[in-house]
C-alpha positions as CSV (number, residue, x, y, z in Angstrom):
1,X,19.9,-0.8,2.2
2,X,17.5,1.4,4.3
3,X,17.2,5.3,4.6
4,X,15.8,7.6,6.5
5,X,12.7,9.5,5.8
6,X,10.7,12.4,7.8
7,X,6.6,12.5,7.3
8,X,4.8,14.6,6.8
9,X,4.8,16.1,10.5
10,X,8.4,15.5,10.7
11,X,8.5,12.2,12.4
12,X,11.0,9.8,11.2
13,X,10.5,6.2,9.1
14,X,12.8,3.7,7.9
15,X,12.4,2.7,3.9
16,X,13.7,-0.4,2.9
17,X,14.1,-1.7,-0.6
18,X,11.4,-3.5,-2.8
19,X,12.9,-7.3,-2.9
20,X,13.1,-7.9,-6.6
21,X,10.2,-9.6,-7.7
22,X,7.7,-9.3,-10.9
23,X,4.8,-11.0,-9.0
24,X,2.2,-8.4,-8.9
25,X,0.8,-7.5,-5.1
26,X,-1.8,-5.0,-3.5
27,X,-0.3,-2.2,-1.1
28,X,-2.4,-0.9,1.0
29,X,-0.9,2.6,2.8
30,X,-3.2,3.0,5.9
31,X,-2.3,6.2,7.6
32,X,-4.9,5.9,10.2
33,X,-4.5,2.5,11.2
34,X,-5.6,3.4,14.5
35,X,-8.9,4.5,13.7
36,X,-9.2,1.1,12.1
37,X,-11.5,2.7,9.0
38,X,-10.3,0.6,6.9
39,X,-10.1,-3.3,6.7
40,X,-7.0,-4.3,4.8
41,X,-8.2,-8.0,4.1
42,X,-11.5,-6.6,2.6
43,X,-9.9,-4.2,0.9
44,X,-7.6,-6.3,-0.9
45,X,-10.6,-8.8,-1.5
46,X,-12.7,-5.6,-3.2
47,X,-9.7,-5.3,-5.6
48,X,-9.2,-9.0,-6.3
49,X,-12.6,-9.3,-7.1
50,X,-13.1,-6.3,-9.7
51,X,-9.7,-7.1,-11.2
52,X,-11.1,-10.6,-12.2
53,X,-14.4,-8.8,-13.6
54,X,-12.3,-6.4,-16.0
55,X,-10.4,-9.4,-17.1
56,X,-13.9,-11.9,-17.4
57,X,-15.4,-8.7,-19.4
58,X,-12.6,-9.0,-21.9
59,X,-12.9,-12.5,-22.1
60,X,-9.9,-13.8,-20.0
61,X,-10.6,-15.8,-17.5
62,X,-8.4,-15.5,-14.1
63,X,-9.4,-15.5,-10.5
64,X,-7.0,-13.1,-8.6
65,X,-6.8,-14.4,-4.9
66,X,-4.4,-14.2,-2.0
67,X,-1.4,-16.8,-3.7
68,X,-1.4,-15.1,-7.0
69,X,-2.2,-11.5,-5.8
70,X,-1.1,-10.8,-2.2
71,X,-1.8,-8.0,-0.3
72,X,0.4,-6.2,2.1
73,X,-0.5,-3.4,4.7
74,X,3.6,-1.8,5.1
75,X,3.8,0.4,8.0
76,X,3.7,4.0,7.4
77,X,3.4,7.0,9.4
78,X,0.4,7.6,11.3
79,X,-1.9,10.8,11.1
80,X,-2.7,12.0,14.2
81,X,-6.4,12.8,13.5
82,X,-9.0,11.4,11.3
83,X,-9.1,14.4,9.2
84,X,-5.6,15.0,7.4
85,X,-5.2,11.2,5.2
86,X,-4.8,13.6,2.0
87,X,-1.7,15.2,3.0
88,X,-0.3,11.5,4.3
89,X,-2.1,10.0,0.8
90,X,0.0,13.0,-1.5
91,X,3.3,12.2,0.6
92,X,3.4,8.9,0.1
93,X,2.6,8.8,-3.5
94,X,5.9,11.2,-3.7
95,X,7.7,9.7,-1.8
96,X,7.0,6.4,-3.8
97,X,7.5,8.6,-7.2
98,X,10.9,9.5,-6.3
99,X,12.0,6.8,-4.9
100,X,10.4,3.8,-6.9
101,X,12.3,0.8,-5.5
102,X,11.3,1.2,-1.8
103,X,8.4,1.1,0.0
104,X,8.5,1.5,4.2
105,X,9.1,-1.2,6.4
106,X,6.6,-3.8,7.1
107,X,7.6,-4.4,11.0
């Protein structure tokens, strides 16, 4: 079921529900997609990479890669300048504390 949501500059976005799954992914919540900053598939390699050091370091052995560990960049809404990512950062982590099964659409 999807809902309606305004961010933080009042526009509105669609949420749709977290399929039920226990296979563990990266998010990746790129308000400024548009200023392409940041690389989503390099981010999600940084990540996969350090995971599998803090698991070598404590002796278990598991390389994290794209099957095991996906990474997903969901749409989100979009800041209008390169400046205000911590207000868009704090919204979505409340919006994802309050409402824990959904995340926003990925199309």
């Amino acid at each position: 079921q999807e809902s309606e949501r305004k961010d933080p500059i009042g526009n509105s976005v669609i949420a749709t529900p977290i399929a039920e799954s226990k296979k563990p992914c990266i998010l990746h919540f790129d308000s400024g997609r548009k200023f392409r900053l940041h690389w989503s598939p390099t981010i999600f390699n940084h990540i996969r990479k350090y995971l599998s050091a803090c698991l070598a370091f404590r002796r278990i052995h598991t390389e994290f890669n794209s099957q095991n560990m996906p990474g997903f960049s969901p749409l989100v809404p979009q800041q209008p300048n390169e400046t205000d990512c911590g207000l868009y950062m704090l919204e979505m982590i409340e919006g994802i504390l309050q409402e824990k099964n959904a995340i926003l659409s990925d199309h």
